[in-house]
C-alpha distance (Angstrom), angle and dihedral (degrees) to the residues before:
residue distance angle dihedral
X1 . . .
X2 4.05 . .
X3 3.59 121.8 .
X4 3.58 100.6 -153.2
X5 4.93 121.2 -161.8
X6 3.24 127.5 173.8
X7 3.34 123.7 -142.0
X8 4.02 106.3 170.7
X9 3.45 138.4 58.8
X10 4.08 100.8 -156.5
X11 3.81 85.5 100.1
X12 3.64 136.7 21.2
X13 3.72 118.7 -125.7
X14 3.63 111.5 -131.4
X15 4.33 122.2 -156.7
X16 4.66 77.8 -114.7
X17 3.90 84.9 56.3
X18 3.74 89.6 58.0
X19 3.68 97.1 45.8
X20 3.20 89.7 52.2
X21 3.46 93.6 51.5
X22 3.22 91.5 51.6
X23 3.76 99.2 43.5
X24 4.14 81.5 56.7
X25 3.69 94.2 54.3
X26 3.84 91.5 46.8
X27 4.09 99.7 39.3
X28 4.73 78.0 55.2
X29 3.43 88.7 51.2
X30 3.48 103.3 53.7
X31 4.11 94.9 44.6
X32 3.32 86.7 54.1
X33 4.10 101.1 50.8
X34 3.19 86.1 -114.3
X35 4.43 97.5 150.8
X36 4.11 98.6 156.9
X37 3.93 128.2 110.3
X38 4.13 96.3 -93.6
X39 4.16 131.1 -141.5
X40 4.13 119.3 -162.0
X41 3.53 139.1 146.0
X42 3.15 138.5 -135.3
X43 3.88 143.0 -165.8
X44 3.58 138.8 172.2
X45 3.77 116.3 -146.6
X46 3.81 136.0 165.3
X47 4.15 130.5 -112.9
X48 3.87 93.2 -83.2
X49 3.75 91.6 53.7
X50 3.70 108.7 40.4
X51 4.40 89.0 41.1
X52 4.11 75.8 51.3
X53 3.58 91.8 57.8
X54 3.65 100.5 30.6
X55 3.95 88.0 66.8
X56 3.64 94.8 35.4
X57 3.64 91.5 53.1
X58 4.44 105.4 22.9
X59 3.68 88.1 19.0
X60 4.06 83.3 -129.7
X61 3.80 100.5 135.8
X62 4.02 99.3 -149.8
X63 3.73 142.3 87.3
X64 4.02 119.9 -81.3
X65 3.46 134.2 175.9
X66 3.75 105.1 -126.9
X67 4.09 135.8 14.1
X68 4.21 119.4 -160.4
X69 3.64 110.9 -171.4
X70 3.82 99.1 -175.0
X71 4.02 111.8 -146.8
X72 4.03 88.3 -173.8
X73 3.47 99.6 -161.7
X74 3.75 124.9 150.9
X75 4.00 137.3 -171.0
X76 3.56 131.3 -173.5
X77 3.74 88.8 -93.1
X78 3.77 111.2 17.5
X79 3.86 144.6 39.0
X80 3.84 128.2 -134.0
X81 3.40 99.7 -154.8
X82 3.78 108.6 180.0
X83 4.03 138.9 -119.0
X84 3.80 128.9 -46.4
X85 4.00 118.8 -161.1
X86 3.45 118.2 -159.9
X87 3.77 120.3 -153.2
X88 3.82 95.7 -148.3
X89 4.03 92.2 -175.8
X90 3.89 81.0 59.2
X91 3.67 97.7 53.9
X92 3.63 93.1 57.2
X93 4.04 98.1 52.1
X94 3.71 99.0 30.5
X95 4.20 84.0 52.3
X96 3.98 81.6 49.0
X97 3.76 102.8 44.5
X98 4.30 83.6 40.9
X99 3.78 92.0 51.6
X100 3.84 89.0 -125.5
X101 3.24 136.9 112.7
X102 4.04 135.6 -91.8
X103 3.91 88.0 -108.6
X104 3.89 98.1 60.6
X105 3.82 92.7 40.7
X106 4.04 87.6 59.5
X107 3.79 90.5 48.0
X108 4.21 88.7 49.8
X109 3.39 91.5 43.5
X110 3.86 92.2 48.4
X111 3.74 94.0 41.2
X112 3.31 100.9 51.1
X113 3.96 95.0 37.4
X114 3.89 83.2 55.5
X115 3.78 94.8 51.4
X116 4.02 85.5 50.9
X117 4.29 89.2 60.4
X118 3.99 86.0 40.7
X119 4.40 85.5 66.7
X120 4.14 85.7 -102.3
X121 4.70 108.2 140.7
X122 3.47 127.2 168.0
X123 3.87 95.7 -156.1
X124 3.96 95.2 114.8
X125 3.64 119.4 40.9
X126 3.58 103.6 -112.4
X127 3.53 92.5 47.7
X128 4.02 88.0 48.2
X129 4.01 88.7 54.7
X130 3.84 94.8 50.2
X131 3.59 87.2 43.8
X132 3.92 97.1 56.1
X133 3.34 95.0 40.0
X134 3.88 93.5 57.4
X135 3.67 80.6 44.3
X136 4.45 92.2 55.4
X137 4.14 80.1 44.5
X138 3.47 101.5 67.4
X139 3.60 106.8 26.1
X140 4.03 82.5 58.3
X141 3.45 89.0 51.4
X142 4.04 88.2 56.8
X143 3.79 93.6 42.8
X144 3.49 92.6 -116.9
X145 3.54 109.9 146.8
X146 3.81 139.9 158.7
């Protein structure tokens, strides 16, 4: 289950925005063996708010795309996985300077936020590999290219 808020208005979220989303979440899962009823939220904010929370949280006091706080909790039958925030301001100039479009900036962004509350880093090199090649996995499996 996601429990999706919006907190912006640089973008409008569309019902295909949280398929998507969803369809991201899912398609990270499954790579990852991953078979368990899942919980995650997430929330779209603006620069202000996310660089808010970035320092708050990191205490890195600059704009980023995406935060993952993991919550790591797991029952017999189910996963809490944690909280995604989505820097919509982001997803509309990294799409630009990409050359792709809004849609497969979301999934990215989703993907690779979801891999973050699965344990996944890119800090050390090796672990930054493993990590983007998870990351090429499932958004081939999607068919969401550049």
């Amino acid at each position: 289950m996601i429990d999706f808020e919006n907190r912006q208005d640089v973008l409008p979220i569309s019902d295909e925005d949280l398929d998507i989303i969803k369809m991201s979440v899912e398609a990270s899962l499954e790579l990852c063996n991953i078979d368990k009823e899942y919980y995650v939220s997430v929330s779209f904010v603006d620069d202000n708010e996310i660089k808010n929370l970035n320092r708050d949280y990191r205490n890195v006091d600059k704009v980023t795309d995406v935060l993952s706080f993991p919550m790591d909790e797991e029952y017999e039958d189910k996963i809490i996985l944690g909280d995604i925030v989505i820097n919509m301001a982001r997803v509309l100039s990294q799409a630009k300077e990409f050359g792709h479009s809004n849609r497969r900036e979301l999934s990215y962004l989703c993907v690779h936020s979801t891999l973050h509350l699965l344990g996944y880093d890119h800090i050390e090199e090796e672990d930054r590999i493993i990590m983007r090649a998870k990351e090429k996995e499932i958004m081939d499996k999607l068919k969401i290219y550049r």
